[in-house]
C-alpha positions as CSV (number, residue, x, y, z in Angstrom):
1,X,-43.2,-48.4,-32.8
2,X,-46.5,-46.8,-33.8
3,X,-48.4,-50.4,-33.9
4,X,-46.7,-51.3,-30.6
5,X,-47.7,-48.1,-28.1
6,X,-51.4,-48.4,-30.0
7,X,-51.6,-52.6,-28.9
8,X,-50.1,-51.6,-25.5
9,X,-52.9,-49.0,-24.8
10,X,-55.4,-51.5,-26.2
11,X,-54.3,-54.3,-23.9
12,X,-55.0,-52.4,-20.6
13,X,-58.0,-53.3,-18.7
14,X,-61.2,-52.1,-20.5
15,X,-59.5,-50.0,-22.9
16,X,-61.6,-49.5,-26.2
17,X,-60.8,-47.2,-29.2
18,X,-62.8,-44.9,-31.0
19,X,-62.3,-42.0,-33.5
20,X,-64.7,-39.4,-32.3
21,X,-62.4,-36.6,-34.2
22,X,-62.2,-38.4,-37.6
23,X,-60.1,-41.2,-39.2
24,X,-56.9,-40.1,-38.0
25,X,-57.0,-39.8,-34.3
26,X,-57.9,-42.5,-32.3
27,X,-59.2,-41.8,-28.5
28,X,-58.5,-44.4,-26.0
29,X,-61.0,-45.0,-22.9
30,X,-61.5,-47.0,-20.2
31,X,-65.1,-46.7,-18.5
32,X,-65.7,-44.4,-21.1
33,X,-63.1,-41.6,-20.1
34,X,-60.0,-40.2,-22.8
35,X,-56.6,-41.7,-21.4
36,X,-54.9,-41.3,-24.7
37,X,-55.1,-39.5,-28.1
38,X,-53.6,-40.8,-30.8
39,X,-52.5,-38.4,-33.5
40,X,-51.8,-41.3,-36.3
41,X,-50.4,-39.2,-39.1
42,X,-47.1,-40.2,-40.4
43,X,-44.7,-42.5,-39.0
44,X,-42.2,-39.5,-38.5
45,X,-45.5,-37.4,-37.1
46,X,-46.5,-39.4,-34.5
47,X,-47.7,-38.5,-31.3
48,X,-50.1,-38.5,-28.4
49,X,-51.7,-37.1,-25.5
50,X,-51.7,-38.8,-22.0
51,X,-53.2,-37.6,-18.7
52,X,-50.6,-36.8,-16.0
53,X,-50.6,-35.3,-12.8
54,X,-49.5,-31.5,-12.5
55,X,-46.4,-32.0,-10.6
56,X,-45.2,-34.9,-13.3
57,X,-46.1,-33.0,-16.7
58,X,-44.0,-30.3,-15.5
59,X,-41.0,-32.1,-14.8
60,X,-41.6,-34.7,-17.7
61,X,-41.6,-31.6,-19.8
62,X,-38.4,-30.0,-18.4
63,X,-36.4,-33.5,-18.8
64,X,-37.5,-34.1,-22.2
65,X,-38.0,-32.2,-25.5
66,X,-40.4,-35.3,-26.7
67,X,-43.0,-34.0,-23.9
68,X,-45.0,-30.7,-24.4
69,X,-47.6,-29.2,-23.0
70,X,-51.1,-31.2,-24.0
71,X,-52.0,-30.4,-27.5
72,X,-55.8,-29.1,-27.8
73,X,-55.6,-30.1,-24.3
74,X,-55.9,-29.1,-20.7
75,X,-52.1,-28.1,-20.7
76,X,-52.0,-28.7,-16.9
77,X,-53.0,-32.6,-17.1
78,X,-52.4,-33.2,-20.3
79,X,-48.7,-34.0,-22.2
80,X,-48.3,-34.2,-25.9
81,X,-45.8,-37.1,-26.2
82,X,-44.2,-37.0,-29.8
83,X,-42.4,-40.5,-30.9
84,X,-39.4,-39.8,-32.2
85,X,-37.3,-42.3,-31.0
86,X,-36.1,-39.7,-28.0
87,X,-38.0,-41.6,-25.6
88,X,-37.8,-45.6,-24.9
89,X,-40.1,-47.0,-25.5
90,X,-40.8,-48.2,-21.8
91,X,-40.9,-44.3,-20.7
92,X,-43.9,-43.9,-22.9
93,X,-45.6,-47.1,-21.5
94,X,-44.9,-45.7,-18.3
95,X,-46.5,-42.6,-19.1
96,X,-49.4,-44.6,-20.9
97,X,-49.8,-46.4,-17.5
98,X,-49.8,-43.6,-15.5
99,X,-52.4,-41.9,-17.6
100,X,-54.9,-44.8,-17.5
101,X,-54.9,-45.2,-13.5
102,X,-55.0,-41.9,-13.4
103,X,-58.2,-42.0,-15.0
104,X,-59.3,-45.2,-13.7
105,X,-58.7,-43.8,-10.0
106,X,-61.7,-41.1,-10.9
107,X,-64.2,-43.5,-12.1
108,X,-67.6,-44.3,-9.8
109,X,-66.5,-47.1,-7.9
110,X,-69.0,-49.6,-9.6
111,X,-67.6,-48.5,-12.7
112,X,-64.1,-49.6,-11.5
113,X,-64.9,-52.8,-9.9
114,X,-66.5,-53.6,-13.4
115,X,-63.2,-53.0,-15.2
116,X,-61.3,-55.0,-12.8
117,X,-63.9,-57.8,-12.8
118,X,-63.1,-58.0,-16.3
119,X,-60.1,-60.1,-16.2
């Protein structure tokens, strides 16, 4: 499950990885701006942080033991997501989408329009 949420993050437009914070978190951006951190510890210790709207992180929280508040993290727009097979797999893509154009909706308009020329 691990390898599969990582490729997902990595296939959305403009995403590149880097590990800022050492070998075992990995920090997705798009126009050079965190969508995701990826805690990449064990298997059975896996988890990441997403951006999400207020309003969402609250009631993503209050429907799911999986979702906490943002680890190390702005706990308003940030959710910890731990994968531990709680959450389908297409609720955490969700949330991976929603983080990403959440953070592409921010960028300098240039900055945008150079992601999406990118297809």
């Amino acid at each position: 499950m691990k390898t599969r949420i990582i490729s997902y993050g990595l296939k959305k437009q403009g995403a590149t990885k880097e590990y800022p914070f050492g070998p075992e978190i990995m920090v997705l951006k798009v126009g050079g701006k965190m969508f995701a951190l990826i805690f990449e510890g064990a298997e059975d210790e896996f988890r990441l942080n997403l951006k999400c709207d207020p309003i969402i992180a609250e009631n993503l929280r209050e429907q799911h033991d999986a979702v906490r508040p943002g680890y190390h993290m702005n706990k308003k727009h940030w959710n910890t997501v731990m994968v531990d097979g709680s959450l389908p797999l297409s609720d955490i893509f969700d949330m991976i989408n929603h983080s990403y154009d959440m953070v592409v909706g921010k960028l300098p308009k240039s900055v945008r329009e150079s992601i999406l020329e990118m297809k």
